[in-house]
C-alpha positions in Angstrom: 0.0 0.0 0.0 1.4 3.3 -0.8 1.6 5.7 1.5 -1.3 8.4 0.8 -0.9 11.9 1.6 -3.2 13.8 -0.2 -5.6 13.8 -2.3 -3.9 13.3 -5.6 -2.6 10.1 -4.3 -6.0 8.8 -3.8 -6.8 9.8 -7.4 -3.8 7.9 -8.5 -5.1 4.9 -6.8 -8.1 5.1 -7.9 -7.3 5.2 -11.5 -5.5 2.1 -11.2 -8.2 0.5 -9.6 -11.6 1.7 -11.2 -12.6 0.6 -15.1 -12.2 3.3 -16.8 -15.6 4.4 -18.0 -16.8 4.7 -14.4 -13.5 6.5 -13.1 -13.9 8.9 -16.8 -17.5 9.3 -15.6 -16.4 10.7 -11.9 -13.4 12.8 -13.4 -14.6 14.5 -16.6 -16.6 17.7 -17.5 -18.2 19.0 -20.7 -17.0 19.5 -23.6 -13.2 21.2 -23.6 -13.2 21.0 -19.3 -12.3 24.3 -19.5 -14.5 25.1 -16.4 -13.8 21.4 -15.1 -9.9 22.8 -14.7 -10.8 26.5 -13.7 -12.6 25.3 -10.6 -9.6 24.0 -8.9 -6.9 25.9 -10.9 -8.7 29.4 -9.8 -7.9 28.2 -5.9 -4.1 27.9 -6.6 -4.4 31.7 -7.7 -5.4 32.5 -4.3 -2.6 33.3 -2.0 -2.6 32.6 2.1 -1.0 35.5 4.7 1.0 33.2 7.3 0.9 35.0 10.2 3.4 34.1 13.9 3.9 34.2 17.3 0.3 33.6 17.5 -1.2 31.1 20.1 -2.2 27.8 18.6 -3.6 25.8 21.1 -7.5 24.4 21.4 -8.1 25.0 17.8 -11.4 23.5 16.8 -13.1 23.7 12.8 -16.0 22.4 14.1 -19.2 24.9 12.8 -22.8 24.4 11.3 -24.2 24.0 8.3 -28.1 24.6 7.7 -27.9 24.6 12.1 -26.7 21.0 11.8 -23.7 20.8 13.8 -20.3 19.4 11.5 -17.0 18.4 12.2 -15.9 20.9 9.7 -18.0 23.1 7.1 -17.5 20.0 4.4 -20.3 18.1 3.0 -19.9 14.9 1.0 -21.5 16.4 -2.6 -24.1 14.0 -4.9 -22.8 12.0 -7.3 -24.4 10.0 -9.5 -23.3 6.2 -9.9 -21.3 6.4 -6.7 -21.8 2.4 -6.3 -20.3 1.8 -9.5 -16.4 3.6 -8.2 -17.0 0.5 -5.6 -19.5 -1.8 -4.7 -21.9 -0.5 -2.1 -20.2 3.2 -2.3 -23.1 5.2 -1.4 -23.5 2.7 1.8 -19.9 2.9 2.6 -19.3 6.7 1.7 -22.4 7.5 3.8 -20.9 5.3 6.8 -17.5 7.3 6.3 -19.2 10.9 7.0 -21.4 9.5 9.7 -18.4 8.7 11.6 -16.4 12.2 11.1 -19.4 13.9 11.9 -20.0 15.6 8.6 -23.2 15.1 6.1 -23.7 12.7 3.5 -25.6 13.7 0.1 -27.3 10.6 -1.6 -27.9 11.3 -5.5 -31.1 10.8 -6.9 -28.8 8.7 -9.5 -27.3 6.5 -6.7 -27.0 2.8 -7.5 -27.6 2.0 -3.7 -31.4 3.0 -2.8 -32.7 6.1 -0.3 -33.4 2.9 2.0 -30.4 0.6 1.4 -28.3 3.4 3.4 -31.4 4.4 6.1 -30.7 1.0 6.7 -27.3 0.6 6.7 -26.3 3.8 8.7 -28.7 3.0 11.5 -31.0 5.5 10.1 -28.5 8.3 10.8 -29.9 11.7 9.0 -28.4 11.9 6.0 -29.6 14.2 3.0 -30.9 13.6 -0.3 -30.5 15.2 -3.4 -33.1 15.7 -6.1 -33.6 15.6 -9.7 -37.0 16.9 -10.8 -38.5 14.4 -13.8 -41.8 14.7 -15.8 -43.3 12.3 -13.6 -44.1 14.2 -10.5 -46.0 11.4 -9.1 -42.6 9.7 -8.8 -41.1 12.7 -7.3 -44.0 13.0 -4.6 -43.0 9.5 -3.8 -39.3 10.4 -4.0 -40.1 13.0 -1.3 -42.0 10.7 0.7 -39.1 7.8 0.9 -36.8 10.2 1.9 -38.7 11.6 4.6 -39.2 8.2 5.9 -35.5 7.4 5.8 -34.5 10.3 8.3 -33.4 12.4 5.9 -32.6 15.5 7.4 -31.9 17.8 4.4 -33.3 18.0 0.8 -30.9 19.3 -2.2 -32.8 20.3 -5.3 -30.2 20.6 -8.3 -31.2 23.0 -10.9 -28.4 23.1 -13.4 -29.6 19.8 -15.0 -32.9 20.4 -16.3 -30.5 19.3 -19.6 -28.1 17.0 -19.6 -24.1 18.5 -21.0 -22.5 16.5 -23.8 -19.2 15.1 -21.9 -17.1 13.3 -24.5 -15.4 10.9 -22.8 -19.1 9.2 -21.5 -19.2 8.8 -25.3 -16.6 7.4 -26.3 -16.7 5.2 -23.6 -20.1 3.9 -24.5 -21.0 4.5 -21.0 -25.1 3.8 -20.9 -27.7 2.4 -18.6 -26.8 -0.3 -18.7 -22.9 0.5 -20.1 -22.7 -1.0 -23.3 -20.5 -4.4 -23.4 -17.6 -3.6 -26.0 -14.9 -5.2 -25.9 -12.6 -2.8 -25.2 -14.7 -2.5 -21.7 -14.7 -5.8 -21.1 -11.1 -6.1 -21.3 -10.6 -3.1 -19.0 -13.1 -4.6 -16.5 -11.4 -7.7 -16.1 -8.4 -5.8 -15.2 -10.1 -4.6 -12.6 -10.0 -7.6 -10.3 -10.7 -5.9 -6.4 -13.2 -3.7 -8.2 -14.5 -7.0 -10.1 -14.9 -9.2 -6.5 -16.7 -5.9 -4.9 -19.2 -6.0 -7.4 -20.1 -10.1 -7.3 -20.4 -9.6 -3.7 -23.5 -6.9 -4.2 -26.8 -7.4 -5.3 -26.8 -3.8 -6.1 -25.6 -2.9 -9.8 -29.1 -0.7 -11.0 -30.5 2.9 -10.1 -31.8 2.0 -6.8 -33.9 4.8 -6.3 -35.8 4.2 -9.7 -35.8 0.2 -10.4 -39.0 -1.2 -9.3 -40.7 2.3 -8.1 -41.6 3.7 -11.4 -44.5 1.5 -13.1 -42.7 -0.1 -16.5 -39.0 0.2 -14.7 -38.1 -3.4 -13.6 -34.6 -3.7 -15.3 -31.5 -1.4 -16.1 -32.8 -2.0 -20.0 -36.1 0.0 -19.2 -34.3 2.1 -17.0 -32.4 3.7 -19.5 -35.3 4.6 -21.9 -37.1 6.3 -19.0 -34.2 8.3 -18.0 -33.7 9.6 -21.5 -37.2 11.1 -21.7 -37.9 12.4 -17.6 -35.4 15.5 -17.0 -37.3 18.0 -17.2 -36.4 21.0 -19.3 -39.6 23.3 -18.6 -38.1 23.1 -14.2 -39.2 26.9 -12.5 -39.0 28.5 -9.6 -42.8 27.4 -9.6 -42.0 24.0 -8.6 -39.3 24.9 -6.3 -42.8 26.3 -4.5 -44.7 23.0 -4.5 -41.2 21.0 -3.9 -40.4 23.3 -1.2 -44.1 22.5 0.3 -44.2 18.9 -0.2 -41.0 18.5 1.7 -41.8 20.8 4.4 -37.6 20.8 5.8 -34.6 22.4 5.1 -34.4 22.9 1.6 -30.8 23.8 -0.2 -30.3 25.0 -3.6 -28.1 23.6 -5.8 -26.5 25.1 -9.3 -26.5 28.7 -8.2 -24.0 30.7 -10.6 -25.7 33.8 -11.1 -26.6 36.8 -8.7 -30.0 37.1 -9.6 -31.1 33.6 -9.8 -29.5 34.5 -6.1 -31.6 36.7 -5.4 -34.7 34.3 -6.8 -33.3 31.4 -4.4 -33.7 33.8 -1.8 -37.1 34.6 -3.0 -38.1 30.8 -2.9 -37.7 31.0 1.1 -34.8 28.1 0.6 -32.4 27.6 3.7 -29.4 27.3 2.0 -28.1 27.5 -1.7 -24.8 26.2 -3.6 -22.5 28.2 -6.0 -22.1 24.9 -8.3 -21.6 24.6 -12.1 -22.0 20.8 -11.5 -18.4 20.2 -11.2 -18.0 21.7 -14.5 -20.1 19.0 -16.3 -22.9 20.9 -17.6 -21.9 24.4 -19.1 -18.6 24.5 -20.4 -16.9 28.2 -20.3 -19.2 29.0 -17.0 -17.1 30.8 -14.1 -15.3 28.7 -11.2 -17.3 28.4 -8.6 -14.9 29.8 -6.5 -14.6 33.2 -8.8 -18.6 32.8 -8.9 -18.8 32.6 -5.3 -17.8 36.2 -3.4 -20.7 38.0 -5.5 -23.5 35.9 -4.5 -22.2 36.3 -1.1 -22.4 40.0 -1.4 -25.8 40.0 -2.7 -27.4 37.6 -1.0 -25.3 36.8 2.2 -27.0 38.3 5.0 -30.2 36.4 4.1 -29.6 33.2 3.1 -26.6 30.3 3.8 -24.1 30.3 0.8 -22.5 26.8 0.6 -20.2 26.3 -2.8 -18.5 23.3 -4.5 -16.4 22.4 -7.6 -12.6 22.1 -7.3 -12.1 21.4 -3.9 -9.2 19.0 -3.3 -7.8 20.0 -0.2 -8.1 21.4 3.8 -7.0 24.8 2.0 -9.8 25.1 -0.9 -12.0 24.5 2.5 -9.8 27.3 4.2 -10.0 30.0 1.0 -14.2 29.0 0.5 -15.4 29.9 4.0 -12.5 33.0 3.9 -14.8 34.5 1.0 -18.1 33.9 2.8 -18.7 29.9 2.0 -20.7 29.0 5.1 -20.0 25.5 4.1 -18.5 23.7 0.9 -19.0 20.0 -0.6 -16.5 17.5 -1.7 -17.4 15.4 -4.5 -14.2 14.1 -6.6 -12.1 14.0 -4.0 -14.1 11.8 -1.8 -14.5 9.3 -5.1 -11.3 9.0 -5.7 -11.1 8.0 -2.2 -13.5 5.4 -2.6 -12.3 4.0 -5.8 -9.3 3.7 -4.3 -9.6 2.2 -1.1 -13.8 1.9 -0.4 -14.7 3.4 2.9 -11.0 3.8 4.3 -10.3 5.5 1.5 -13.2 7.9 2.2 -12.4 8.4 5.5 -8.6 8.9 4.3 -9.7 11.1 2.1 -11.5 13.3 5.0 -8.8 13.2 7.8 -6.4 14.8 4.7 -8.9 18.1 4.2 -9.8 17.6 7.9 -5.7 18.1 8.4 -4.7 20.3 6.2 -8.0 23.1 7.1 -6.6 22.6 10.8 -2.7 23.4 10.3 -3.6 26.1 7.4 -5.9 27.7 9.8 -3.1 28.0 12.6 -0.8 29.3 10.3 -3.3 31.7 9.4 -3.5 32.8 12.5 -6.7 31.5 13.9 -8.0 28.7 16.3 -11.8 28.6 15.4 -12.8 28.6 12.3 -16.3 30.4 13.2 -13.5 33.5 13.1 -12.0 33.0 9.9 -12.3 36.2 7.2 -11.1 37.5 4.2 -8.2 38.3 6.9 -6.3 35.4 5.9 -6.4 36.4 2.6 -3.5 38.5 0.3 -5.0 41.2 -1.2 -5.0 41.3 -5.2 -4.8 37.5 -5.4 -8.9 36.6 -4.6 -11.6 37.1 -6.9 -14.0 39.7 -5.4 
């Protein structure tokens, strides 16, 4: 075993280790990436002030997100196909965060069900993200399954009301269910840990679709359904009735713009996310990080601003809540940690960030990280 110390590592790992198609799938965005690399390329621009003789005892990053008390102001994001990095990975992944104290995000799009990881966590909360179909009886029932799971949270993405071209999902052939070429095949026998993983588990479909939507028994009917049910005609008028069905905290997710901001706000949301979907919907949108200090500006003081895209280490987490992130979401790095290693990796994966937001901090300056500002910032090198 190699001897893992940061997140690169794990996404080294997990190269080796995934077949291709699903590790392309988790590490790709749309088109030329060019937003894909700007959201963790535009964090390197930004420049720490180290600061000394400071006291750095009793230092804590514990804080709140949505009132919810976390270990840090880190979120595991939702990921679509999360079992298919490694067998079981929403299960696993969700067991990872329960442990450190920080939420877990299911996907709509997860392979393991809303109640294969109630079930498997203890029904700890965990929260659920939400895709909006055609059929809104499903969604109703969507709701419904994750309010009887516990769920705490619901995360309503609006940046995929149309789905982004990303080429390598094509030339992979990568499908529901992926398409058996031989070039796949070969790859996937390579793959022997991921390979006994998957024997071991009965789950290989879309858990939270298979067997709840009338006509959707198999992963063959499953993928003419999805192909027709994202809905491109999604408004602010069904954020209402979503908003109302659920009846808990409700969070955002897509924001890039200051006045759909502003409409979020409007909504009566708890919470929204400065997201371009990791880069893998609109290529040539902003970072989220560049994205991010505006919103904050406009819309700060009256609702919680969460972000993701690009964050790979402690100091992205550090630099995010510096420009007014009241808490961020790791998606890539944590799947790289699962394809690499299943739930150790994970939790690897978190005790790296959870170190390197601790130590930057205290060089920084600062013990809590409820007191950390655009302080710790040098001027001139943060977007504003």
């Amino acid at each position: 075993m190699p001897v893992i110390t940061h997140i690169e590592d794990l996404r080294v790992l997990a190269q080796k280790r995934v077949p291709r198609m699903f590790y392309d799938y988790a590490d790709s965005g749309s088109w030329t990436e060019s937003t894909y690399r700007a959201n963790s390329e535009d964090f390197q621009k930004i420049k720490l002030r180290q600061r000394v003789a400071i006291n750095m005892e009793n230092r804590s990053t514990a804080s709140t997100m949505i009132g919810q008390k976390v270990a840090m102001p880190v979120a595991i994001a939702p990921t679509g196909l999360t079992g298919m990095q490694c067998a079981d990975g929403e299960i696993k992944a969700a067991n990872a965060a329960k442990k450190f104290g920080i939420p877990f995000t299911l996907s709509t799009m997860s392979i393991c069900s809303i109640e294969d990881v109630a079930q498997e966590t203890g029904g700890h909360p965990f929260w659920f993200q939400l895709y909006v179909m055609k059929d809104r009886n499903y969604i109703e029932r969507l709701i419904d399954r994750a309010k009887a799971a516990n769920c705490s949270a619901l995360v309503l993405t609006l940046d995929l009301q149309i789905i982004g071209q990303r080429h390598k999902d094509l030339i992979n052939g990568l499908s529901a269910p992926p398409k058996p070429t031989l070039t796949n095949i070969i790859n996937m026998a390579t793959k022997v840990r991921w390979g006994l993983g998957m024997l071991g588990t009965r789950r290989h479909g879309f858990g939270n679709i298979v067997g709840h939507v009338k006509g959707v028994e198999n992963m063959g009917s499953l993928s003419e359904w999805t192909s027709k049910q994202f809905d491109p005609a999604l408004s602010w008028n069904d954020v209402e009735w979503i908003k109302k069905r659920w009846g808990g905290k409700l969070i955002l997710k897509g924001i890039q713009d200051v006045e759909d901001a502003r409409l979020a706000v409007d909504s009566g949301a708890d919470a929204l996310i400065v997201s371009n979907h990791g880069g893998r919907q609109l290529d040539g949108a902003p970072s989220s990080i560049t994205a991010l200090p505006a919103i904050v500006d406009a819309v700060g003081s009256q609702i919680e601003v969460h972000m993701d895209g690009g964050i790979r280490s402690g100091q992205d987490v550090l630099k995010a809540r510096a420009l007014g992130a009241r808490g961020t979401y790791i998606g890539r790095a944590f799947l790289y940690g699962l394809g690499a290693m299943g739930e150790a990796g994970v939790t690897k994966a978190l005790e790296i960030i959870h170190k390197e937001l601790d130590l930057t901090m205290a060089f920084c300056g600062h013990t809590n990280i409820e007191k950390v500002d655009l302080g710790i910032l040098l001027p001139g090198t943060y977007p504003q």
